[in-house]
N, C-alpha and C positions, 0 to 999 in steps of 0.2 A: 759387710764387705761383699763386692760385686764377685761372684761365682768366677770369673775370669783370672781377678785380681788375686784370689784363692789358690786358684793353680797357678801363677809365676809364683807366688811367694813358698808355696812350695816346693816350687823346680828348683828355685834359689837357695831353698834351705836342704833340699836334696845334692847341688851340687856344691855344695861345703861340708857336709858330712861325708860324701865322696872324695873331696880334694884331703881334708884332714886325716893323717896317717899317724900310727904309730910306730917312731923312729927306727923301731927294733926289725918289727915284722914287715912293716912297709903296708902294712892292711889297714884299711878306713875305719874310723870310728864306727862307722854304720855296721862295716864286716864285721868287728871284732865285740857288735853290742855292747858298746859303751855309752849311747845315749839311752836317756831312758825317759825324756821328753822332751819334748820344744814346744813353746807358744805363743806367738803372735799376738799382741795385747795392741790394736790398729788405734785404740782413743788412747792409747799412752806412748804408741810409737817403741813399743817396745818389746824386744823379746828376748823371752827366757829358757837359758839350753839347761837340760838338767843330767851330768853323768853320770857313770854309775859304775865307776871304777873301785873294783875292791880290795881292801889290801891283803895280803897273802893269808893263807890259810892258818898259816903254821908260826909260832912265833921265830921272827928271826928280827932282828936290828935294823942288820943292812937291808932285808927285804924292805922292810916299811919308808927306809930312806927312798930306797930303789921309787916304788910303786909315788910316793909321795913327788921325788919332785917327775916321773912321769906326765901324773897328774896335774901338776903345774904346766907343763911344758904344752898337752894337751888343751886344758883351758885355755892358754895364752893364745895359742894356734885357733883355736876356736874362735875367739875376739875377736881377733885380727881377721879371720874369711870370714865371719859374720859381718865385721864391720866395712870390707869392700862390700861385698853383696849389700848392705842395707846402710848405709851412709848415713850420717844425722841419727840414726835410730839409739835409743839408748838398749845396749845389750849387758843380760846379765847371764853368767856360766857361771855354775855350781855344782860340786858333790848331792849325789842325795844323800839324804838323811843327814846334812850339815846345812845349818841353818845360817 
């Protein structure tokens, strides 16, 4: 990949971890260190966000419900500005440590 074509794709991928917030706080993915990689695979047209939301410390129920559909809500958001910003791209959003 052309050095140039390197920086949009990262500007692009910078200004969707910026626009993506979490509901509650109103703070970006990026603020609140919730990604924990991205990668542009350009012979496969594809990329992959990897989060890293955790669920609560302590055992509780509702927390795990809480945190889980969160996490949905967050990935879903994620597809969605990945997929304006990179069109036709196949994107994949994932927990880490969940395969």
């Amino acid at each position: 990949m052309v050095p140039q074509q390197e920086d949009i794709i990262s500007q692009k991928i910078e200004r969707v971890l910026g626009r993506v917030q979490d509901p509650q706080s109103l703070l970006s993915v990026s603020e609140l260190g919730w990604i924990s990689r991205v990668r542009y695979l350009p012979a496969f047209d594809k990329l992959e966000v990897e989060t890293d939301i955790n669920s609560p410390r302590f055992t509780c129920a509702l927390c795990g419900i809480i945190t889980a559909s969160l996490r949905e809500t967050i990935h879903r958001l994620l597809n969605e500005e990945f997929r304006k910003e990179f069109p036709g791209t196949n994107i994949v959003v994932s927990q880490k440590g969940v395969e």
